[in-house]
Structure formats: C-alpha cells, structure tokens
TORROGU-103977 format. One line per 10 residues: number of its first residue (from 1); their letters; for each residue x, y, z of C-alpha. Coordinates in steps of 0.2 Angstrom, whole numbers, plus 5000, padded with zeros to 4 digits. Example, Ala and Ser with C-alpha at 12.3 -4.5 7.8 and 13.67 -1.06 7.14 Angstrom:
<sites>
1> AS> 5062/4978/5039  5068/4995/5036
</sites>
This chain:
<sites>
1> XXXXXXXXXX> 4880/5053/5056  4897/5045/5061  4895/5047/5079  4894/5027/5080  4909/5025/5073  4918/5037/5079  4911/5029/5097  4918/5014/5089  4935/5018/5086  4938/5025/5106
11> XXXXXXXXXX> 4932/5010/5113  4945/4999/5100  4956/5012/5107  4954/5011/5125  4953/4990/5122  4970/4992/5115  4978/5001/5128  4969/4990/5141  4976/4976/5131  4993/4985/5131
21> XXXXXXXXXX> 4994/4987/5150  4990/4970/5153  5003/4963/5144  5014/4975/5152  5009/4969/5168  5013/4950/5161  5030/4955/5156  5034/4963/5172  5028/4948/5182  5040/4936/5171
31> XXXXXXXXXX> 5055/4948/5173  5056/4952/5154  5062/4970/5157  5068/4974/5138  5051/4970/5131  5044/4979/5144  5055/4994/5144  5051/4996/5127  5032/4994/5129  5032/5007/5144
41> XXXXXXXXXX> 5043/5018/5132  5029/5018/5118  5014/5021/5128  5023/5036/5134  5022/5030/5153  5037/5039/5164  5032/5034/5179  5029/5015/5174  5048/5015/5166  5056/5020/5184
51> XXXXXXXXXX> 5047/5006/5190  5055/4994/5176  5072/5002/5181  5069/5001/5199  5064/4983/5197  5079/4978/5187  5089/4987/5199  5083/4976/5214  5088/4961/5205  5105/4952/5208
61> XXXXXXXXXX> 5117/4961/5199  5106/4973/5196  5116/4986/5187  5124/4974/5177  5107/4969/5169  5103/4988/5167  5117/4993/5156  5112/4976/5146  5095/4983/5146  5097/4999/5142
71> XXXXXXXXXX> 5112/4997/5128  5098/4985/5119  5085/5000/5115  5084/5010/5100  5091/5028/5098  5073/5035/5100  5068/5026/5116  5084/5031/5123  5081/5048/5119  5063/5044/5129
81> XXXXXXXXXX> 5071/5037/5142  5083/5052/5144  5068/5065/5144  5061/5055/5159  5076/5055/5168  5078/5072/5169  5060/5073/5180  5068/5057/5190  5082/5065/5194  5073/5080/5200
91> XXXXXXXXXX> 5066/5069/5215  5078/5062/5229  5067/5046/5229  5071/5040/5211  5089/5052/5207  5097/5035/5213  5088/5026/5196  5089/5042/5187  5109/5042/5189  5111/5024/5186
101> XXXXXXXXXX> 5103/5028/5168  5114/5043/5166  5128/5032/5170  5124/5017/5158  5121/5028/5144  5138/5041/5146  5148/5023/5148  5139/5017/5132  5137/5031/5121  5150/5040/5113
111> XXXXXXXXXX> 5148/5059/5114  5147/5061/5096  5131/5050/5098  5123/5059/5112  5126/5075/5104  5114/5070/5090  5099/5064/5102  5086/5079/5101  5084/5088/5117  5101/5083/5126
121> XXXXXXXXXX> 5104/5101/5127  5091/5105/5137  5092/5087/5145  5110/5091/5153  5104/5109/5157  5093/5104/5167  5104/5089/5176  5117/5098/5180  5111/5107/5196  5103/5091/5201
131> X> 5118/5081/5198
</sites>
C-alpha cells in the first residue's frame, strides 16, 4: 500500500509551494523585484509577474528599473516572460505593462537572439494586431 506516501509527498508538495508564495510575498513587500521575478517565473504564475512589472513600473523611475530588471534574467525566463505578455497585451488594462516588456526586450536583444527563443514566432503573430 503506498497511499501514505504518496499522501505524504502531496502535502511536502503543497507545503513547498506554500512556502514558495510566502517568500514571494516577502520579496515583494521588500521591493526585491529580480528575485521575485524569477520566483513568479518558475512557479509558472502570469498573472503574479504583471503584478511584479506593474509594481516596478509604479516606482520612481519605474521603467529604468525594468529594463534593469528584465535584462538581468536568463534566456528561458525571458522566453516565459514573453509567452505571458502576449495574454497581457490582449487586455487594455495591462497592454500598457505588456508593451513596456516588449520594448525592454527589442532595446536589449539583438534580433539574431530573439529569433532563437522558442515560440517567438507564434509570439509576434499574435502581437502584431494588438500592437
């Protein structure tokens, strides 16, 4: 019978993501928006993202210290961050977010280097209208 462990390793799990969205919460509250970019990013949360970039947008200089912050992630969280903001951008309340991302990541990229993140074909396909 491994029911109990199996029992076991969900409520490790759901303690972990608990665990997870609290410190996500304390990162937030302190204004640590890289860490908590990249936290948002591997939990898979979209919506908890546009929060971080509307938060670092309503700081002082606010879209200086988004192109800081989004230059500083990895290729694949910018590729997460790109399949996100193609659902943002759908939405007049947060294409204004969605648009500042776009911009960051055209002014920082090189176009060899977004040609090889996966999906950006289907990504700029379905911007376009939008944009």
């Amino acid at each position: 019978d491994v029911t109990e462990i199996e029992e076991k390793e969900a409520q490790a799990k759901q303690e972990e993501q608990i665990m997870k969205e609290q410190e996500l919460s304390n990162l937030l509250h302190e204004k640590r928006y890289l860490k908590a970019l990249g936290l948002a990013i591997s939990l898979d949360r979209p919506h908890t993202v546009l929060m971080v970039v509307k938060a670092i947008l309503k700081e002082t200089d606010g879209r200086r210290h988004l192109e800081e912050n989004i230059v500083r992630l990895r290729k694949d969280q910018k590729e997460a961050v790109l399949t996100f903001l193609v659902t943002w951008n759908t939405n007049s309340r947060n294409c204004h977010e969605a648009q500042a991302v776009i911009e960051t990541l055209l002014k920082h990229e090189a176009p060899d280097s977004l040609l090889q993140y996966s999906g950006i074909k289907s990504a700029v396909e379905s911007l376009l209208p939008y944009t």
